[in-house]
PAPA-628285 format. One record per residue: x, y, z of N, C-alpha, C, O in turn; chain; residue number from 1. Coordinates in steps of 0.2 Angstrom, whole numbers, plus 5000, padded with zeros to 4 digits. Layout:
# residues N
X; Y; Z; X; Y; Z; X; Y; Z; X; Y; Z; A; NUM
...
//
This chain:
# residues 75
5622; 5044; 4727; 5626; 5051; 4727; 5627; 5053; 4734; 5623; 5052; 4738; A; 1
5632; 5057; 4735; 5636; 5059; 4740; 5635; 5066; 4740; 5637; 5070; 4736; A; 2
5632; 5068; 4747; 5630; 5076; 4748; 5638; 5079; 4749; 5643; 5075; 4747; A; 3
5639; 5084; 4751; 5645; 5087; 4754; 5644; 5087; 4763; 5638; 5087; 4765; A; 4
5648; 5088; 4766; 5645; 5091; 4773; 5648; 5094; 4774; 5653; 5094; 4771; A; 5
5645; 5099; 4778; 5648; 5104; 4782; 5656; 5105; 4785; 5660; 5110; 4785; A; 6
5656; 5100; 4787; 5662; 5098; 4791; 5667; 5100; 4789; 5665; 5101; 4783; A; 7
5674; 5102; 4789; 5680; 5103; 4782; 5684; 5096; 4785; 5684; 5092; 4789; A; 8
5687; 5096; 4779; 5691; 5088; 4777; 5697; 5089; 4778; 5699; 5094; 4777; A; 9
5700; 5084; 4781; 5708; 5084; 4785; 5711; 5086; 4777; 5708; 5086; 4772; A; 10
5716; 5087; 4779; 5721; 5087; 4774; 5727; 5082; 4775; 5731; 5082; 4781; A; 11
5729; 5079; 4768; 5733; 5074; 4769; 5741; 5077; 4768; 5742; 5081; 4764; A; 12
5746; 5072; 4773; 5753; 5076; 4773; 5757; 5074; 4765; 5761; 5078; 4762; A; 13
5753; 5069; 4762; 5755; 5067; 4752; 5752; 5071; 4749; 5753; 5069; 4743; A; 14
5749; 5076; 4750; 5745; 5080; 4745; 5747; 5085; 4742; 5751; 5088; 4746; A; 15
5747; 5087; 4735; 5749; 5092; 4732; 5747; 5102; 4735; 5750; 5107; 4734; A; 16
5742; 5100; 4738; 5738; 5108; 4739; 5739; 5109; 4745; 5741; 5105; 4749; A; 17
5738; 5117; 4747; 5741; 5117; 4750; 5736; 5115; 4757; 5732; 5110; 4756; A; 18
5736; 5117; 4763; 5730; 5115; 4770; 5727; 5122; 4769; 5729; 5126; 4765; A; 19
5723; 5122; 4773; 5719; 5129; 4771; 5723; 5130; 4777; 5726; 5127; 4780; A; 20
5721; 5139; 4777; 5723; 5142; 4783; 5721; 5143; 4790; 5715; 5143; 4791; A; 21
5726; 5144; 4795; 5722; 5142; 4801; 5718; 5148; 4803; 5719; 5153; 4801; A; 22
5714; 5146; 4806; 5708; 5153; 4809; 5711; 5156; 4812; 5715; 5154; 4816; A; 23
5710; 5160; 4812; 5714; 5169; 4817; 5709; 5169; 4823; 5703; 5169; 4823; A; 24
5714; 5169; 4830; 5710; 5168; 4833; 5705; 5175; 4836; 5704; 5181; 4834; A; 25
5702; 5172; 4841; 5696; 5180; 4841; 5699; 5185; 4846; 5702; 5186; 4851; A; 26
5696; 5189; 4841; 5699; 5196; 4848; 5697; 5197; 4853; 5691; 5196; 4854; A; 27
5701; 5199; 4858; 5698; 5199; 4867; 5697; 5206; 4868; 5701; 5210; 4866; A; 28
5693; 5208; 4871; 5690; 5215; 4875; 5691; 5215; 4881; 5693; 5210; 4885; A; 29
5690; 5218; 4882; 5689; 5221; 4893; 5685; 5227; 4891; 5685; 5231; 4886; A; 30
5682; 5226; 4898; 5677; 5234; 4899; 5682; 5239; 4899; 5688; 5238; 4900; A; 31
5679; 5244; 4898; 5682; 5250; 4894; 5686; 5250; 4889; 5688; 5255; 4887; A; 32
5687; 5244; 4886; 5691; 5246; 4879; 5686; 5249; 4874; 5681; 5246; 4872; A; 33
5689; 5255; 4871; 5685; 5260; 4863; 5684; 5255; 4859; 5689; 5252; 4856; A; 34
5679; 5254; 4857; 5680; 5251; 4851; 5675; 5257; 4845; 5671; 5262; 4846; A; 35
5676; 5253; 4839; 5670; 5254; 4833; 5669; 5248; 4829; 5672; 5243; 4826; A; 36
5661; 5249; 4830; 5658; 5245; 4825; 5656; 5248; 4817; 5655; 5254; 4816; A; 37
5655; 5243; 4813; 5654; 5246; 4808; 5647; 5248; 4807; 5647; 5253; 4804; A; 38
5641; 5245; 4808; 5635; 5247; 4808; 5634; 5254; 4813; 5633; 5260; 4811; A; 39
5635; 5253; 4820; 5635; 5257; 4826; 5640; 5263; 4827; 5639; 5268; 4831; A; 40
5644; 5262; 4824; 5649; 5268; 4826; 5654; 5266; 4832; 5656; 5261; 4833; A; 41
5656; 5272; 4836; 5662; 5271; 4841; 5657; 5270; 4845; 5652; 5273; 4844; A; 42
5660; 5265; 4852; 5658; 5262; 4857; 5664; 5261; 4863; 5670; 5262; 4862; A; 43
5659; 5259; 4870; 5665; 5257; 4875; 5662; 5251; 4877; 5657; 5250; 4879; A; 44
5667; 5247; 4877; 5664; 5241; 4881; 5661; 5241; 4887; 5665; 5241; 4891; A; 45
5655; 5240; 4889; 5654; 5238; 4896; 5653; 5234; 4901; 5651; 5236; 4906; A; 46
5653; 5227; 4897; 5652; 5221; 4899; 5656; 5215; 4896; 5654; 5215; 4890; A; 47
5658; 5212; 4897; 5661; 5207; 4895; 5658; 5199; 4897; 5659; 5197; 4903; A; 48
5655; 5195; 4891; 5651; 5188; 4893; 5657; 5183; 4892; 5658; 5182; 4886; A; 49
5661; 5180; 4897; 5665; 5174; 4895; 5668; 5171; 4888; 5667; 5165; 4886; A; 50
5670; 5176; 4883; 5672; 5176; 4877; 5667; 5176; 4872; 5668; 5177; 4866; A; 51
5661; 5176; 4875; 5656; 5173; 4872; 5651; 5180; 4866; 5650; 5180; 4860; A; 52
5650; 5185; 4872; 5649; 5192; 4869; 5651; 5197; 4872; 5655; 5197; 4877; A; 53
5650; 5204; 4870; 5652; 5208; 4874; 5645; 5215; 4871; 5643; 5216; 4866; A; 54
5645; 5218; 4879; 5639; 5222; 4878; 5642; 5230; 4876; 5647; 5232; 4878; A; 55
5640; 5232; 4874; 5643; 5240; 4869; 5640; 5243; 4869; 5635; 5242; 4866; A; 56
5642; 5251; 4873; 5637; 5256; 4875; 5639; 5260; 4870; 5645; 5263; 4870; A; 57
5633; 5261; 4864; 5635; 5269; 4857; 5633; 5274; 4859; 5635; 5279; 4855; A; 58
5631; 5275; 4863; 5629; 5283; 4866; 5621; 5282; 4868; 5618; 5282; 4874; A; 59
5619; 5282; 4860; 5611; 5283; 4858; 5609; 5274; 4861; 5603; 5273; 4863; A; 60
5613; 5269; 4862; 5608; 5260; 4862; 5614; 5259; 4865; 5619; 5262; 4866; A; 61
5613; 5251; 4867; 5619; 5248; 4871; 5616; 5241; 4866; 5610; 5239; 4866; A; 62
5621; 5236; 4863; 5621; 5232; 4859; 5626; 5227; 4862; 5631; 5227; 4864; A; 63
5620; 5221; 4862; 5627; 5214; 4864; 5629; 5213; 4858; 5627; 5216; 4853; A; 64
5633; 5210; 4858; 5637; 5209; 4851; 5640; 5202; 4852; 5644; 5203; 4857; A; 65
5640; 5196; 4849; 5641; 5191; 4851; 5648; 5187; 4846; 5648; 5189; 4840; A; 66
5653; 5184; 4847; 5658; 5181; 4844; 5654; 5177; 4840; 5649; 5174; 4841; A; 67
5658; 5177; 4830; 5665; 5180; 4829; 5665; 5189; 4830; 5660; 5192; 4828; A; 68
5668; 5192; 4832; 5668; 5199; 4833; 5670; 5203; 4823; 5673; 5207; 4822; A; 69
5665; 5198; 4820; 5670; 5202; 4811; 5669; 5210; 4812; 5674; 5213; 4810; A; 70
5663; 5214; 4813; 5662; 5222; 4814; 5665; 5226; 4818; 5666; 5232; 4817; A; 71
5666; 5224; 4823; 5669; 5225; 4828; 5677; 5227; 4829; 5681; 5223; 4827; A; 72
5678; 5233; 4831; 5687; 5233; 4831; 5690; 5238; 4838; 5687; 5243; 4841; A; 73
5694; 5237; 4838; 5697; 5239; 4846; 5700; 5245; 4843; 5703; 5244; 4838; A; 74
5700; 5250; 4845; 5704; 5258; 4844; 5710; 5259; 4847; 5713; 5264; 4847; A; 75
//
């Protein structure tokens, strides 16, 4: 018996269905851009880690916040 893996499966150009869709890529910040999170509320950025994360000052806490950014949105 044959597990699944993780992996996704190419897709072939003879195939009936359609490719999945492509990933949207991630959003970029810079410090001081406004944003809001959905847990946290409005923030500004104040640090930026090499795409990787970004640190977000809420007033009350200062949250990294790490890619994919899905809670996260630029104002």
């Amino acid at each position: 018996m044959n597990r699944a893996s993780g992996a996704s499966r190419r897709h072939l150009p003879t195939s009936p269905f359609k490719p999945p869709p492509p990933t949207p890529p991630a959003e970029r910040f810079s410090v001081d851009d406004r944003v809001t999170h959905d847990r946290y509320g409005l923030g500004v950025v104040i640090t930026v880690e090499d795409e990787v994360a970004v640190i977000v000052d809420f007033g009350s806490r200062q949250e990294r916040i790490t890619t994919p950014f899905n809670k996260l949105y630029k104002l």
